[in-house]
C-alpha positions as CSV (number, residue, x, y, z in Angstrom):
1,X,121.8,138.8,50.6
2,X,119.1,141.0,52.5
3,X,119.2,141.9,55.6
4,X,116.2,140.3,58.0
5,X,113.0,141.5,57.8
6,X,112.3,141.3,61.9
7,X,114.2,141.3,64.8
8,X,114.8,137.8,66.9
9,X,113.1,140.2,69.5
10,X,110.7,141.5,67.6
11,X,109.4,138.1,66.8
12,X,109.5,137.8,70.7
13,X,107.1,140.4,70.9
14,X,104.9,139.3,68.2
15,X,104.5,136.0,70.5
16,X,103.9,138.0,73.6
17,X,106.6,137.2,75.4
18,X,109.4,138.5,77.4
19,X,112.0,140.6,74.1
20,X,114.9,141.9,76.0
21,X,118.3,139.8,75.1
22,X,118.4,138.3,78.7
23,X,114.6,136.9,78.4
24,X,115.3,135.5,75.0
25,X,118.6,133.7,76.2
26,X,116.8,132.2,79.6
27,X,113.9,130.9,76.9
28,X,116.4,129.7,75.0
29,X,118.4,127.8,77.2
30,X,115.8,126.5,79.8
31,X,113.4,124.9,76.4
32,X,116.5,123.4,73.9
33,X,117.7,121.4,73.2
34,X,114.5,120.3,70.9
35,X,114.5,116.5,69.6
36,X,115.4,116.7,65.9
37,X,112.2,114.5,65.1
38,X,109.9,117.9,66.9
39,X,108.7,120.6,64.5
40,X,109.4,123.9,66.2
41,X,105.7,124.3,66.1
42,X,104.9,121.5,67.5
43,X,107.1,121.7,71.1
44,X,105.2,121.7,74.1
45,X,105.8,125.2,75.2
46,X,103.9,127.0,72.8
47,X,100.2,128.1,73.3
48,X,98.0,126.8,70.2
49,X,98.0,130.4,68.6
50,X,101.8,130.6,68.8
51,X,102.6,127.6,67.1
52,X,99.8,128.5,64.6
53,X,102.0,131.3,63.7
54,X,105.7,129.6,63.6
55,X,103.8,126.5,61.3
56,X,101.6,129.5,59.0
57,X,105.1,131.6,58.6
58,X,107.4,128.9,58.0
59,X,104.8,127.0,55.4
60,X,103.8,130.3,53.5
61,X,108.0,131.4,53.4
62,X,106.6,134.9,55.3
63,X,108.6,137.9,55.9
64,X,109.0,136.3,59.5
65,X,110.1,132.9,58.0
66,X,113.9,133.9,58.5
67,X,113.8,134.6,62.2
68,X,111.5,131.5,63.0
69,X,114.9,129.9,61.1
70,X,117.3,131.4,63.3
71,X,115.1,130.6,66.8
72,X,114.7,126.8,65.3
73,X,118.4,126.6,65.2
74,X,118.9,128.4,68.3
75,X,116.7,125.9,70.2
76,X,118.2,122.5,68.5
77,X,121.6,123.2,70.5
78,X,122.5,122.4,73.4
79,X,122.9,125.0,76.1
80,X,126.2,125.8,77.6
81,X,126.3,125.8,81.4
82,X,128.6,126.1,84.0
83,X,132.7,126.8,83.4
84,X,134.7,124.9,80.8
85,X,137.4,123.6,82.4
């Protein structure tokens, strides 16, 4: 198995926003858990030419179509707050 193409930050960049691990976790958290039923393109947060990029590199299997995987799943959970007790 190859090793990713891009970075879960670089794909960050490529989106224009924030890379750095902190900025990715507080996007993260603050927009997931998505509704199964949502394509990742299709969630509210995205400016048109975002999501025009998730849907073009997840329906052409693009060198980026692996780390749009990895921020789908990472969006679908549900975010851990607070202590566990």
């Amino acid at each position: 198995m190859q090793a990713p193409i891009h970075s879960l930050a670089s794909l960050f960049k490529q989106l224009g926003l924030p890379a750095e691990p902190e900025d990715i976790e507080k996007f993260v958290t603050s927009h997931s858990p998505l509704k199964p039923s949502l394509k990742l393109a299709d969630a509210f947060f995205w400016t048109p030419s975002q999501a025009e990029f998730l849907r073009d590199e997840i329906l052409e299997d693009a060198d980026w179509a692996e780390v749009v995987d990895q921020l789908n799943l990472m969006l679908r959970k549900k975010p851990i707050t607070g202590k566990q007790n």
